[in-house]
C-alpha positions as CSV (number, residue, x, y, z in Angstrom):
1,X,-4.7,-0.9,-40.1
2,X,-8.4,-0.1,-38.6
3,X,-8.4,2.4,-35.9
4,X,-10.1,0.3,-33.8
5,X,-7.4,-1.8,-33.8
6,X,-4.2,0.4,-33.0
7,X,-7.1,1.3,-30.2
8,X,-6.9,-2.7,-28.6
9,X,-3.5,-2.5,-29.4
10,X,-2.4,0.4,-27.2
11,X,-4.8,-1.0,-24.4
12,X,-2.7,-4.7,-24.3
13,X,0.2,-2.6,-24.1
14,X,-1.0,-0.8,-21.7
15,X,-2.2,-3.6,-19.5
16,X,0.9,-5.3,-20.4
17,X,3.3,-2.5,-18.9
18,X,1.0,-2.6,-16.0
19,X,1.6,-6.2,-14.7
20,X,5.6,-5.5,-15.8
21,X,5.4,-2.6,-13.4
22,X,2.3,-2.8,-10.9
23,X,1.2,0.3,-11.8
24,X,-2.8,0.3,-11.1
25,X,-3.4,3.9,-12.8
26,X,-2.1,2.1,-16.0
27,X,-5.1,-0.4,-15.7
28,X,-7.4,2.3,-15.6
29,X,-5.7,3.9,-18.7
30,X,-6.2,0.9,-20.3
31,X,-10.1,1.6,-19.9
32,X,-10.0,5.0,-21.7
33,X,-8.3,2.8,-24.7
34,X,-10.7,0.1,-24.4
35,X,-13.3,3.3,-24.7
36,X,-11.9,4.6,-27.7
37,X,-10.9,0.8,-29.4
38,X,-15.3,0.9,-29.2
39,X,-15.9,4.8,-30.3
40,X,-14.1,3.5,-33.2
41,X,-16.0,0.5,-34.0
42,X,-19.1,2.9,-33.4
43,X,-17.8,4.9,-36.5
44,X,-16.6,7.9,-34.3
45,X,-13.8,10.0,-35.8
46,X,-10.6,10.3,-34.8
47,X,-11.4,13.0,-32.6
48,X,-14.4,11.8,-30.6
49,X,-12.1,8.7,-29.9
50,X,-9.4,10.5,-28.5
51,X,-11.9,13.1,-26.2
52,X,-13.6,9.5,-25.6
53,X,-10.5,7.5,-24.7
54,X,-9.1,10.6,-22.6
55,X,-12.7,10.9,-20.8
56,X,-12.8,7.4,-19.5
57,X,-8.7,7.0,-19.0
58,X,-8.9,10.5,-16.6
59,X,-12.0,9.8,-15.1
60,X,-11.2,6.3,-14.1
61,X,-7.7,7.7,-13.0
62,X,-9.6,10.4,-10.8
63,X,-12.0,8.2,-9.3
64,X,-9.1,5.5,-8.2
65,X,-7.2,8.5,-6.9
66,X,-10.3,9.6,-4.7
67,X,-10.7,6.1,-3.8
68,X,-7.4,5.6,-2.5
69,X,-7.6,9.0,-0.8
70,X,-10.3,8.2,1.3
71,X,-8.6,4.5,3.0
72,X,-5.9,5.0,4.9
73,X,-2.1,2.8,4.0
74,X,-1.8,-0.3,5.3
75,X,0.4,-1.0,8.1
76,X,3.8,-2.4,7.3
77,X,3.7,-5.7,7.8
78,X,5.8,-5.5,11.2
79,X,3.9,-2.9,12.9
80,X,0.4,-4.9,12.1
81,X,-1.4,-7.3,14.0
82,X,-3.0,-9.4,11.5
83,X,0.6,-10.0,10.1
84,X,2.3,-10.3,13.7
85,X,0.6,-11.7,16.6
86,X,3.0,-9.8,19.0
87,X,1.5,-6.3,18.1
88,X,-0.5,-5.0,20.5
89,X,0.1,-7.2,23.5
90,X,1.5,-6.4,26.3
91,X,5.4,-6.7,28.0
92,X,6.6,-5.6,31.7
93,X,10.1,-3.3,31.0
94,X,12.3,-3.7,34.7
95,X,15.2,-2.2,34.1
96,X,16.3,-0.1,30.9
97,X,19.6,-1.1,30.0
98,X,22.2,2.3,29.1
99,X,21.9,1.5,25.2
100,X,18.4,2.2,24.9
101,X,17.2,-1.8,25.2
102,X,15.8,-4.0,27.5
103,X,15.1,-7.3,28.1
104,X,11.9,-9.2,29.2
105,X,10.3,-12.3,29.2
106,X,7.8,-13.0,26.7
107,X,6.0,-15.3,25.7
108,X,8.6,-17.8,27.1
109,X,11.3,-16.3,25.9
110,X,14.0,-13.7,26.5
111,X,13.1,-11.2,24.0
112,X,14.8,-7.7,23.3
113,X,13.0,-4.6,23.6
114,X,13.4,-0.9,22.2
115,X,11.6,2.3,23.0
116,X,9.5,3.8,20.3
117,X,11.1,7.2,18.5
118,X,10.0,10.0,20.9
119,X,9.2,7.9,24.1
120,X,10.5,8.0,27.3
121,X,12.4,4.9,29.0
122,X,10.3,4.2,31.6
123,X,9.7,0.5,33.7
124,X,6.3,-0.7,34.2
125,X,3.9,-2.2,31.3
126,X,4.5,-1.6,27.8
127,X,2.7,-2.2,24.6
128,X,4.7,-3.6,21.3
129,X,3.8,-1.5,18.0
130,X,6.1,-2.9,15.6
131,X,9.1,-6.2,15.5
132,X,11.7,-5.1,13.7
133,X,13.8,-8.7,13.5
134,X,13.9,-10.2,17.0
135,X,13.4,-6.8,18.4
136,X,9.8,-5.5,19.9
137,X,9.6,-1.8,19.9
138,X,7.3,-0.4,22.5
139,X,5.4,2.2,24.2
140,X,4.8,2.9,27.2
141,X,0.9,2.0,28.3
């Protein structure tokens, strides 16, 4: 069997195990073996392939790395505003009830409300950072 192709080879398993997995990083291994499938078909030997495929593959895997570095996670779903309307707005806490919830009208309805980790029960306005169910967790504004 050709070099080139244990090269392709390795790389559809690679890609393979990726979509199995959801691995990214895999993908960009996949690249270094795609390099060194064409070092082979260049006529390379067995070891420029390997310094070729391991080249690409880590350099592709650094840069991704630095990539993902640099942007900040996403928001879970509940605590972001383009998923959930109700993050961000704004609720009026009367009364704290002595669980630690409240309840308030919103949005025509009699919702629930918790206090955020770490923050004070106080009445007034509040903001909601997250639904957790048919919960709002807030802060106080």
């Amino acid at each position: 069997m050709a070099e080139s192709t244990i090269w392709w080879l390795l790389t559809g398993t690679a890609v393979a195990v990726e979509l199995l997995t959801g691995t990214f990083y895999l993908l960009m291994l996949a690249l270094g073996m795609a390099a060194g499938a064409l070092a082979a078909h260049a006529g390379l030997g067995t070891t420029a392939q390997l310094i070729t495929a391991a080249a690409v593959g880590g350099g592709a895997v650094a840069a991704w790395h630095q990539q993902r570095r640099k942007h900040p996670k996403a928001l879970a779903p509940s605590a972001n505003h383009d998923v959930n309307m109700d993050v961000g707005e704004t609720v009026h806490v009367d009364a704290w009830n002595s669980d630690g919830t409240a309840n308030v009208k919103y949005r025509g309805a009699n919702w629930t409300v918790i206090a955020l980790d770490g923050v004070v029960h106080g009445t007034g306005a509040h903001r909601v950072r997250e639904v957790v169910g048919s919960r709002l967790v807030v802060e106080k504004i």
